[in-house]
C-alpha positions in Angstrom: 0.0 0.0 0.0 2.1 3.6 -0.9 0.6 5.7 1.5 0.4 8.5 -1.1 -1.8 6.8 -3.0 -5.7 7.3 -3.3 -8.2 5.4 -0.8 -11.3 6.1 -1.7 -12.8 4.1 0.6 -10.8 5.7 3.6 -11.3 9.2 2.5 -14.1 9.6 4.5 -11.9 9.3 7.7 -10.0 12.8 7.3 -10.5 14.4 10.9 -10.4 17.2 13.1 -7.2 17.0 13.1 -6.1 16.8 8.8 -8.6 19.7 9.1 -6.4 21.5 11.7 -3.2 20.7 9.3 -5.0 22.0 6.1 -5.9 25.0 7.8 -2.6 25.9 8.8 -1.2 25.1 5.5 -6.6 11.4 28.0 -6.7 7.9 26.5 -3.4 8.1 24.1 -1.9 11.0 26.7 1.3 9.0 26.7 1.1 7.3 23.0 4.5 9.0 21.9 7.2 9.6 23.8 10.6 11.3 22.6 13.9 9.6 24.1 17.2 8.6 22.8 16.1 5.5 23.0 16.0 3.2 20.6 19.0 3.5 19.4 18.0 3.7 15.7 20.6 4.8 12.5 20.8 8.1 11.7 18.2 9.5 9.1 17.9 12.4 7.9 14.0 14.5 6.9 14.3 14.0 3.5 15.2 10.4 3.5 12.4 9.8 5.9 10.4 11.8 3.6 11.3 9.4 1.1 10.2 6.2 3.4 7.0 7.6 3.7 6.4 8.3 0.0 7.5 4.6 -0.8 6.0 3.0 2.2 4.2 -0.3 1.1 2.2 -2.2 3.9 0.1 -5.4 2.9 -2.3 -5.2 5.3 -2.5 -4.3 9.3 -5.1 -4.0 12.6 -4.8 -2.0 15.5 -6.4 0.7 17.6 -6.2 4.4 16.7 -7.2 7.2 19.6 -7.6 11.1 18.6 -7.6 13.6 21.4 -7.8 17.0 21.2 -8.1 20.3 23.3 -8.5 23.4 20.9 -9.6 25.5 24.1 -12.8 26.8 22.5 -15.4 28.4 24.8 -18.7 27.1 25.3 -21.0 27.4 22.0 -25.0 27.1 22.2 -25.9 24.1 20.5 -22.7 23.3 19.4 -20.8 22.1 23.0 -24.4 21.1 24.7 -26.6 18.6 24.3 -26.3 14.6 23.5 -25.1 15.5 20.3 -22.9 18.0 21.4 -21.4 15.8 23.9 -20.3 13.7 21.1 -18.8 16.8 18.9 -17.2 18.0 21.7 -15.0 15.3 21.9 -13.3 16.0 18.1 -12.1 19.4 19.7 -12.0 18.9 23.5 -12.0 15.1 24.4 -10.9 11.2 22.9 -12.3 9.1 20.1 -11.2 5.6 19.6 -11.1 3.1 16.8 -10.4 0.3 15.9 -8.9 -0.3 12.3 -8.2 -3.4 10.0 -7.1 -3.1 6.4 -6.1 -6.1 3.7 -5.9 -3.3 0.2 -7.5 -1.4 -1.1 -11.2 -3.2 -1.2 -11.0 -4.4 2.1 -10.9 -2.3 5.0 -13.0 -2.0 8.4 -13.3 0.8 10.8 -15.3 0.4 14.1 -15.5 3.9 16.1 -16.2 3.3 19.7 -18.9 5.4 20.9 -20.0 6.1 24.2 -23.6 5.2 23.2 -22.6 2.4 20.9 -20.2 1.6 18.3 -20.3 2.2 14.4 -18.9 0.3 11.6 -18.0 1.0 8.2 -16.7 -2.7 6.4 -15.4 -2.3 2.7 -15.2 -6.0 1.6 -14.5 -5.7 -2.8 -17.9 -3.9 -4.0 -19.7 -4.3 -0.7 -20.1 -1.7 1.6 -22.1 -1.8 5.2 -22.4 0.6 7.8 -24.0 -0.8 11.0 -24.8 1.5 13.9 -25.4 -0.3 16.8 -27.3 2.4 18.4 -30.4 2.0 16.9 -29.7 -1.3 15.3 -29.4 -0.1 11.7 -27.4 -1.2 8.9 -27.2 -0.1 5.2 -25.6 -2.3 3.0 -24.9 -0.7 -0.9 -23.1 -2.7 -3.9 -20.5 -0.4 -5.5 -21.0 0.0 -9.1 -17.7 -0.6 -11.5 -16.6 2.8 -13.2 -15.4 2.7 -17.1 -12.0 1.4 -15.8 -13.0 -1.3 -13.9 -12.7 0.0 -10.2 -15.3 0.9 -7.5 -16.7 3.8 -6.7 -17.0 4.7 -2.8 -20.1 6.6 -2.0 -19.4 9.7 -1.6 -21.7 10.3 1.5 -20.3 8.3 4.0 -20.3 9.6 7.6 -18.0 12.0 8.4 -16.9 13.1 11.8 -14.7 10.0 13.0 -11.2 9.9 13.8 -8.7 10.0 11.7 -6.0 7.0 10.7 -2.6 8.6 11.4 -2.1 7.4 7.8 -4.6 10.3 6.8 -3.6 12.9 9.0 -0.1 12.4 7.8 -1.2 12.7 4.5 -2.9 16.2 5.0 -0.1 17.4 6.7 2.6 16.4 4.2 0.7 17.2 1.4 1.3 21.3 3.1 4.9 21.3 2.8 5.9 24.1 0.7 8.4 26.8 1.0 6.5 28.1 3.8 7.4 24.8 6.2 10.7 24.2 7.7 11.2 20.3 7.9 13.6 18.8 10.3 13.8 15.6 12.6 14.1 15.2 16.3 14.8 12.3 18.8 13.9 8.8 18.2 10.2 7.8 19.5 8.0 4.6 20.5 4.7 4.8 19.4 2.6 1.6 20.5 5.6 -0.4 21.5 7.5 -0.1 18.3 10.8 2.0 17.0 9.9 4.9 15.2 11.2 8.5 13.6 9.9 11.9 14.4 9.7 14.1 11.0 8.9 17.8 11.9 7.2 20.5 10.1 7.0 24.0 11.2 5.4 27.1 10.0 8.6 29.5 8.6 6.1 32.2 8.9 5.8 33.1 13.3 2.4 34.6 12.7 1.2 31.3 12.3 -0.9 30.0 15.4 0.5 26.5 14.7 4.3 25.8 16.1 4.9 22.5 14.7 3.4 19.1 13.6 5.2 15.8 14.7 5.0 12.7 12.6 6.4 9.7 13.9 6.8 7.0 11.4 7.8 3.5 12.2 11.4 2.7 11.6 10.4 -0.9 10.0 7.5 -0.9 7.5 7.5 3.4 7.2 4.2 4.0 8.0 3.0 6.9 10.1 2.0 5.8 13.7 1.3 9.1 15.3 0.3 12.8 14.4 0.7 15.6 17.0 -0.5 19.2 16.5 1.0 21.3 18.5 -0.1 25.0 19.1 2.5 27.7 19.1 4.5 27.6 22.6 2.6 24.7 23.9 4.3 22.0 25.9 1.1 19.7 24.9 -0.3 19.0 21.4 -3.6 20.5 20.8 -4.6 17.4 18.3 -3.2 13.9 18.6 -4.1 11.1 16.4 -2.3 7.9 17.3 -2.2 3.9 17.1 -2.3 2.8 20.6 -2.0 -0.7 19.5 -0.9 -2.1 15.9 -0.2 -5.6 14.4 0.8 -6.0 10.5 0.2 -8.8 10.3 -2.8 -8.9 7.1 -5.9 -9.4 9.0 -8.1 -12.7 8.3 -10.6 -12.3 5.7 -13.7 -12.7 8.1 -13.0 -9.6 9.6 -14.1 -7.9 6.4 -17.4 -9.8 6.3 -20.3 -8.5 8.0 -23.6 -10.6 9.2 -26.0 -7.9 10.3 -27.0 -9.4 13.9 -30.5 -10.6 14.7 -33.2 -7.7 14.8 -31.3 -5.6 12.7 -32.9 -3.3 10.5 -31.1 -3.6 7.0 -31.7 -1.3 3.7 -29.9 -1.7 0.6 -30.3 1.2 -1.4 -29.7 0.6 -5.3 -27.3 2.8 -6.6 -30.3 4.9 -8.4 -32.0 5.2 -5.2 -28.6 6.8 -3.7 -28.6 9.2 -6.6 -32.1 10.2 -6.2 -31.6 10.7 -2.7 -28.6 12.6 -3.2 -31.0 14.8 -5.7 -33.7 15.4 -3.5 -31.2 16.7 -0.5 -29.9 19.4 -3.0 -32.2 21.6 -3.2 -32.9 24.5 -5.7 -32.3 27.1 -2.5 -29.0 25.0 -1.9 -27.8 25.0 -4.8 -28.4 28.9 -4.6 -26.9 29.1 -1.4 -23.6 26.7 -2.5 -22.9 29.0 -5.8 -23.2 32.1 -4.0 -20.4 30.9 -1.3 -18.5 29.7 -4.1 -18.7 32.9 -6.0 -17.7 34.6 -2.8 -14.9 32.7 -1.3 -11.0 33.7 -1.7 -8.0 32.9 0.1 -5.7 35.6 1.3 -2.2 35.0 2.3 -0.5 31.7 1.8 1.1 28.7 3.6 0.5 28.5 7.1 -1.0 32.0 7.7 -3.6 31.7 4.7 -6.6 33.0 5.5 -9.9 31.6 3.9 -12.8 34.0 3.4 -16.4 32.8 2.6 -19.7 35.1 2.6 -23.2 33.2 4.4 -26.0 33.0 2.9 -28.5 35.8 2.2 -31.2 36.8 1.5 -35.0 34.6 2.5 -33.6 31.3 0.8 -31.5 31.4 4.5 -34.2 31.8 6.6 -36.8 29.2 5.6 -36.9 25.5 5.8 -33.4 23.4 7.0 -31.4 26.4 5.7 -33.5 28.4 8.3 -32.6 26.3 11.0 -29.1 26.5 10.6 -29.5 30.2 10.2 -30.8 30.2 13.6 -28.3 28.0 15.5 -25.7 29.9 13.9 -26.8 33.4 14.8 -27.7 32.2 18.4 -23.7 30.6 18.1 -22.6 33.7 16.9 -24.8 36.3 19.3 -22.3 34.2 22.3 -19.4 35.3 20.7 -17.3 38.7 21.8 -17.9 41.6 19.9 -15.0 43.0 17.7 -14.1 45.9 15.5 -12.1 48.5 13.6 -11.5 49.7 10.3 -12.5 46.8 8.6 -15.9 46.9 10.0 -17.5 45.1 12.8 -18.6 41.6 14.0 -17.9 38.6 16.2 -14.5 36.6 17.2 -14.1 33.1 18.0 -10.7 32.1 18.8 -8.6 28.9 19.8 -5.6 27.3 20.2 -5.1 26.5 16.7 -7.2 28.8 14.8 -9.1 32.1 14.9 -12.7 32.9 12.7 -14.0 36.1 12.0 -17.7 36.1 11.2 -18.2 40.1 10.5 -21.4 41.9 10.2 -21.8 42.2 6.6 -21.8 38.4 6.1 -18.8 37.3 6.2 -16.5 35.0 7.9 -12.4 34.6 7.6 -10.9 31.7 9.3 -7.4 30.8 9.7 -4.3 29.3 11.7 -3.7 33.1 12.5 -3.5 35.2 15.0 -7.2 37.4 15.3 -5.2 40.4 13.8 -4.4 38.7 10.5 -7.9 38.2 10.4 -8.7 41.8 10.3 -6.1 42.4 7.7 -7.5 39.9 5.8 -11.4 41.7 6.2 -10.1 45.3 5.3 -8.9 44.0 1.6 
């Protein structure tokens, strides 16, 4: 498996914590740990870069834990709630998973939920999600495209951890002139030898001091991801294998026998489109092309600055557009007040990343300090 190469049926697993990366260009509290210890050959960041990009795994199993503690404040809606509870923990708590994978059609991730656990299993063209929860499962047959190979669904659920695998992906695919990369001590990362590879924002405006990779001295794979904040001691963001085997996992791992009294739909890949269809609708697509039309990035690299207009007008106050409205102006109305020559409007800020959402419909967002943000909103 080259690590570089694309997983469709993983891509859904991109985090908090790629997010994080992109941005800027505890169960697993003692995961990684720095030493000088094991005594491993010398290698320098551009040989481990190399590793990584040639990396080539068969198959492996373990358990993956994300943390993270962004420091926001509290947000109505967002941080309360039994759904909150559960979104709070991408930014301020733990997720665990478990993970098997065999190539690239058979794969199997089982997020461990504090109400339940939910499983994605990719076995060749069959896909199943099972939620335990309400004792669900959807079971869809990937079509063949023109060149032979499956298409992944593109609306699987979002909002699990990451793989380290992805997460080192995101943040490697940001190294540019703007990144310093260098290497540090040697690491152990669920019992085995591994590397640290470190990027680091050139630019000090950026709110992000540095991400760690550790990357397993054998088989080249990335174990571990830290985010770290600028001048933090702690990383703000860790995704990490607490536990990992390569050994290729047995095949009945990847087959899935929905348990008694489980409710099972298999929606026909027509049914999927029309679905898709009916959730996109006219005032969306309204609402999607105006953002579009009004986004632009300013800056570059780690202190980029994205900036995106909300929707306006009554097509954003009516039906589920309406109700997001709502929960965002009540998210917003919590927020401090802010303002200056580029106008006025609301600041949220954290340890990785500031937003701007300004009074003439705005919002900027960035791995920046919140004056970059008001640079940004007076251009």
């Amino acid at each position: 498996m080259s690590v570089f190469r694309s997983r469709p049926a993983l891509r859904w697993l991109v985090p908090a914590a790629a997010a994080v990366v992109v941005i800027g260009g505890g169960a697993a509290a003692g995961t990684i740990v720095a030493s000088a210890d094991p005594s491993l050959p010398e290698r320098s960041a551009a040989q481990l870069l190399v590793d990584v990009q040639n990396a080539k795994v068969d198959g492996f199993s373990g358990t993956v834990v994300q943390t993270a503690d962004l420091g926001l404040p509290a947000l109505p809606g967002v941080t309360s709630g039994a759904g909150g509870a559960e979104l709070m923990k991408l930014v301020a708590g733990s997720n665990t998973a478990r993970v098997w994978y065999a190539g690239e059609d058979k794969a199997r991730v089982a997020l461990m939920g504090t109400l339940g656990e939910t499983d994605v299993i990719r076995n060749g063209s069959d896909v199943w999600l099972w939620r335990s929860t309400d004792s669900s499962a959807t079971h869809v047959k990937l079509p063949a495209d023109k060149n032979g190979a499956d298409r992944t669904p593109s609306a699987l659920p979002s909002g699990l951890p990451s793989t380290p695998q992805e997460a080192a992906d995101a943040a490697l695919a940001a190294i540019d002139p703007t990144t310093a990369v260098t290497t540090t001590g040697a690491a152990k990362v669920a019992g085995r030898d591994a590397y640290e590879l470190v990027l680091s924002p050139r630019d000090t405006a950026s709110l992000v001091g540095q991400v760690r990779l550790a990357i397993d001295a054998e088989q080249h794979v990335p174990l571990g991801v830290d985010v770290y904040a600028k001048g933090a001691n702690d990383p703000a963001v860790r995704v990490a294998f607490q536990q990992i085997s390569f050994t290729v996992p047995d095949a009945e791992q990847f087959t899935f026998n929905p348990p008694p009294g489980t409710k099972v739909t298999e929606p026909s890949a027509g049914d999927i489109a029309k679905e898709r269809e009916k959730a996109i609708t006219p005032e969306a697509r309204k609402a999607q092309q105006q953002a579009t039309e009004g986004t632009k990035v300013v800056g570059q690299g780690w202190t980029s600055v994205l900036v995106a207009k909300l929707p306006a007008g009554d097509d954003a106050k009516t039906g589920p557009a309406g109700e997001a409205a709502g929960q965002l102006d009540a998210i917003v109305g919590s927020l401090p007040k802010t303002s200056g020559a580029w106008g006025s409007g609301h600041l949220l800020t954290s340890a990785l990343f500031s937003a701007l959402i300004t009074d003439d419909g705005r919002v900027l967002v960035g791995a920046v300090a919140p004056e970059k943000l008001y640079e940004a909103a007076g251009k």
